[in-house]
SEPALO-480693 format. One record per residue (C-alpha): x, y, z; residue in one letter; residue number from 1. Coordinates in nm, 3 decimals, always signed. Example, Ala and Ser with C-alpha at 12.3 -4.5 7.8 and 13.67 -1.06 7.14 Angstrom:
! residues 2
<atom <+1.230, -0.450, +0.780>, A, 1> <atom <+1.367, -0.106, +0.714>, S, 2> 
! end
This chain:
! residues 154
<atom <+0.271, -0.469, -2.562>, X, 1> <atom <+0.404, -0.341, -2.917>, X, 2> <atom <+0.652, -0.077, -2.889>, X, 3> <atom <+0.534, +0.226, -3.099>, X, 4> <atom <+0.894, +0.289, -3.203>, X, 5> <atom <+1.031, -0.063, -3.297>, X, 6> <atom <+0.743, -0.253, -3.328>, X, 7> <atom <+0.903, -0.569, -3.028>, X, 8> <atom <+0.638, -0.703, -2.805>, X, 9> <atom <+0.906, -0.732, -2.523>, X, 10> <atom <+0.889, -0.431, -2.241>, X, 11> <atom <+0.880, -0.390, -1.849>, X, 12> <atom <+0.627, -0.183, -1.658>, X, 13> <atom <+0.833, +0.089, -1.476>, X, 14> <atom <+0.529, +0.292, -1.310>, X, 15> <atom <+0.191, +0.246, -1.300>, X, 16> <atom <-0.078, +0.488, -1.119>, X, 17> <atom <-0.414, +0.532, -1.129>, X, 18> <atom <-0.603, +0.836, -1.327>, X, 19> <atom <-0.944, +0.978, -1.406>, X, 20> <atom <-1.070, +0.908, -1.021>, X, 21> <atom <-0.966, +0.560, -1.081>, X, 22> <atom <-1.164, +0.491, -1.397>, X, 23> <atom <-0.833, +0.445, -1.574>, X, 24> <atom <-0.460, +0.290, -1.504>, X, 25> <atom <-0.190, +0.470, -1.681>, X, 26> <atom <+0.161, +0.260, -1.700>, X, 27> <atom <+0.498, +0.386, -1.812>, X, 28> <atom <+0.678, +0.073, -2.030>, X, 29> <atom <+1.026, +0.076, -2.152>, X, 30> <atom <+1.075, -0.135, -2.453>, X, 31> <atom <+1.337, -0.383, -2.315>, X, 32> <atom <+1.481, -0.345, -2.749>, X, 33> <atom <+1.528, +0.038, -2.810>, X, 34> <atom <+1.502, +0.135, -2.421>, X, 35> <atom <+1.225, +0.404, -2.482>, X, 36> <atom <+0.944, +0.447, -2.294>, X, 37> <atom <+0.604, +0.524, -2.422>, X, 38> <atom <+0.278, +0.539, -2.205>, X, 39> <atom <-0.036, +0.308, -2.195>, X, 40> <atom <-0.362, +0.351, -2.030>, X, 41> <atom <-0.590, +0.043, -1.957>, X, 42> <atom <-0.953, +0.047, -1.886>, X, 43> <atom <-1.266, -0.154, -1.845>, X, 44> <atom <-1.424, -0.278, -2.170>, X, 45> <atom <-1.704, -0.126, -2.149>, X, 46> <atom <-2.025, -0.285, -2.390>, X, 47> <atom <-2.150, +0.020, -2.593>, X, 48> <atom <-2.372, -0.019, -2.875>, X, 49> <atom <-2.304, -0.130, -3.259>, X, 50> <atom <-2.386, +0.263, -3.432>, X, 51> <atom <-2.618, +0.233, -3.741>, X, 52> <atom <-2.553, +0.485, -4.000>, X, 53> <atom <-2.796, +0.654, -4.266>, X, 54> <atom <-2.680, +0.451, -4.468>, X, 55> <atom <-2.771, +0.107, -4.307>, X, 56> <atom <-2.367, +0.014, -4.246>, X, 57> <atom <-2.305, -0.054, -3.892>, X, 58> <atom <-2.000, +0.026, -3.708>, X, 59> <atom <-1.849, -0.027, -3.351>, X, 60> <atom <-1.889, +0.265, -3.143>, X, 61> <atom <-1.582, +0.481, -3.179>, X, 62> <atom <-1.534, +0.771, -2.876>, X, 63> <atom <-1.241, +0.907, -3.089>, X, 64> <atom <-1.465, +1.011, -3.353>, X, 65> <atom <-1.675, +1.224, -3.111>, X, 66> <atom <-1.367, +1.344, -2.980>, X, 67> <atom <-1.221, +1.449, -3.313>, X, 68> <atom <-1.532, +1.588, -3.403>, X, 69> <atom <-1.559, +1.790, -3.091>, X, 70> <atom <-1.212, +1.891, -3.110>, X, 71> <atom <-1.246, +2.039, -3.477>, X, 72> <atom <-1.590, +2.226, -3.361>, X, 73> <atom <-1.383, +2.394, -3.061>, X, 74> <atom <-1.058, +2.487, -3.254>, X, 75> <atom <-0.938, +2.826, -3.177>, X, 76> <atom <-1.209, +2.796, -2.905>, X, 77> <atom <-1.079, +2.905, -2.534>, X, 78> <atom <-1.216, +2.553, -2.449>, X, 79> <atom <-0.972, +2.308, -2.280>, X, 80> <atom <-0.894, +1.955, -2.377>, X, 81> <atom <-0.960, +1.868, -2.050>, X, 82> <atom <-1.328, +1.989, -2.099>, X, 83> <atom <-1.369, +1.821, -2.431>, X, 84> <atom <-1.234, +1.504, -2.305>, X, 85> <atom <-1.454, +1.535, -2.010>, X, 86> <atom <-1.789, +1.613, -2.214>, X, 87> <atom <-1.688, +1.314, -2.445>, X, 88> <atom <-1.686, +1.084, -2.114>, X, 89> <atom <-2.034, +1.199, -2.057>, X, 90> <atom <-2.165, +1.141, -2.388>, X, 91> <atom <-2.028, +0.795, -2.414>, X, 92> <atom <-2.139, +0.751, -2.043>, X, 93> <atom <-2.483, +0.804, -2.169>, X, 94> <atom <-2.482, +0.649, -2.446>, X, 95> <atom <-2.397, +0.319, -2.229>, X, 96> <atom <-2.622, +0.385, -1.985>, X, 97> <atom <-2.931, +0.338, -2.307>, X, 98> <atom <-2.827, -0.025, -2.273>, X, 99> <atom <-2.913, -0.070, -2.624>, X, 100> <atom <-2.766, -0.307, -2.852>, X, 101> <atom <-2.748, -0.052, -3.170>, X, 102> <atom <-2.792, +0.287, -3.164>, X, 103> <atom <-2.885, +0.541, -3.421>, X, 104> <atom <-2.565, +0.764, -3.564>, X, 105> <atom <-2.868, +1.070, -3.500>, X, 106> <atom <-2.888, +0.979, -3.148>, X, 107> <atom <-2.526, +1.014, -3.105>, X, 108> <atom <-2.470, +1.346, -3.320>, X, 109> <atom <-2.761, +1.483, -3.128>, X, 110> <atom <-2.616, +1.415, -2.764>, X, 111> <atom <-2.286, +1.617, -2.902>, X, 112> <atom <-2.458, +1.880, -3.032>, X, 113> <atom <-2.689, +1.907, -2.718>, X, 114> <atom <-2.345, +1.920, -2.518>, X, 115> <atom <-2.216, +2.173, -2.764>, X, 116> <atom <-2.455, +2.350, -2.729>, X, 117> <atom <-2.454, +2.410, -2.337>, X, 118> <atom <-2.086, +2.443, -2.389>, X, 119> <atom <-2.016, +2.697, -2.650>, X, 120> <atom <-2.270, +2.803, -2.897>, X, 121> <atom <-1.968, +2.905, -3.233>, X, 122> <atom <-1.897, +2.540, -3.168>, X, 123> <atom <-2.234, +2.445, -3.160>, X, 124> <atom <-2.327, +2.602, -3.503>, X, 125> <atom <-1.960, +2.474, -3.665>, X, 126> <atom <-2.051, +2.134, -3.571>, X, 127> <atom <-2.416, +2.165, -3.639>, X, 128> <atom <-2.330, +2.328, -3.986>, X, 129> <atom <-2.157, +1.971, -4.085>, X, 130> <atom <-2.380, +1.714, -3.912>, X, 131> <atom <-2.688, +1.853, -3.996>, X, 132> <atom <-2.555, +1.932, -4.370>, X, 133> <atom <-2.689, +2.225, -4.465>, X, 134> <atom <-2.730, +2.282, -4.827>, X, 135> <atom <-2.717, +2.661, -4.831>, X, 136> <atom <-2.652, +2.987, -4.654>, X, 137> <atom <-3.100, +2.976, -4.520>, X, 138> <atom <-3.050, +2.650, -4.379>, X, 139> <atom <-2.751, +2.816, -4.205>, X, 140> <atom <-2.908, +3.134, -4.100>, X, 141> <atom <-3.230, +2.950, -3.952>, X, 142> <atom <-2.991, +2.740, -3.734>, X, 143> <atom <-2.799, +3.090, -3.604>, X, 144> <atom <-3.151, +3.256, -3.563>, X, 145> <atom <-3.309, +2.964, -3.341>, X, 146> <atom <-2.940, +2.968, -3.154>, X, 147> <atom <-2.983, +3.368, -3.068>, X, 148> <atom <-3.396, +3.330, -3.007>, X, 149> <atom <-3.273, +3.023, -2.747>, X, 150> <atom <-3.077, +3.304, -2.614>, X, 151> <atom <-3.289, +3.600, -2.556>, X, 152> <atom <-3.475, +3.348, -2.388>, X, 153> <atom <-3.306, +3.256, -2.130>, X, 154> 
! end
């Protein structure tokens, strides 16, 4: 493995446990170079879907974008990491479970922002405000009226 602070492929595994109810094994390396130790985690390759923009490009399914994206739509949100990383896992989950070859990038922004919006409905609308591009203030304020009518009826 590359050390992230020298760049040598030489290091020793000093622990290794398992995490995320054994989805996931995290190892501690030293870099047998420099001597620091940096962490890795090592999981299944899992097959998920090539993602087919608006544009007709297709990419690789990326979880860190969802993440990211999630992350910036719950900033200065009193929503854990733990909970984003968590509702990520269960986005991608499903996403894998379509057994599809390509996917939509609609489907995927619309499993986030049906997470979102169970979750917390200011990231909801912050995240809906930039996938769903709204053009002007209406397009904004028919979003936040639908949100509230959702809510008066539950």
């Amino acid at each position: 493995m590359k050390c992230p602070f020298c760049d040598e492929l030489e290091d020793k595994v000093v622990d290794s446990r398992m995490a995320k109810e054994g989805e996931v094994i995290r190892r501690r390396r030293e870099c047998l170079s420099c001597k620091r130790r940096y962490t890795t985690y090592e999981r299944v390759e899992e097959i998920l879907p090539v993602v087919v923009k608006k544009d007709g490009r297709r990419e690789s399914f990326d979880r860190t974008k969802i993440l990211l994206g999630m992350k910036k739509a719950c900033e200065k949100r009193p929503i854990s990491t733990g909970t984003i990383e968590a509702v990520t896992d269960r986005i991608e989950k499903r996403i894998q479970e379509m057994g599809e070859t390509e996917i939509e990038s609609r489907v995927v922004g619309e499993e986030v922002m049906r997470e979102l919006h169970q979750l917390d409905q200011v990231a909801y609308v912050r995240f809906a405000s930039v996938y769903r591009e709204f053009k002007d203030i209406e397009q904004f304020m028919d979003e936040l009226k639908t949100l509230a009518q959702q809510g008066r009826e539950r």
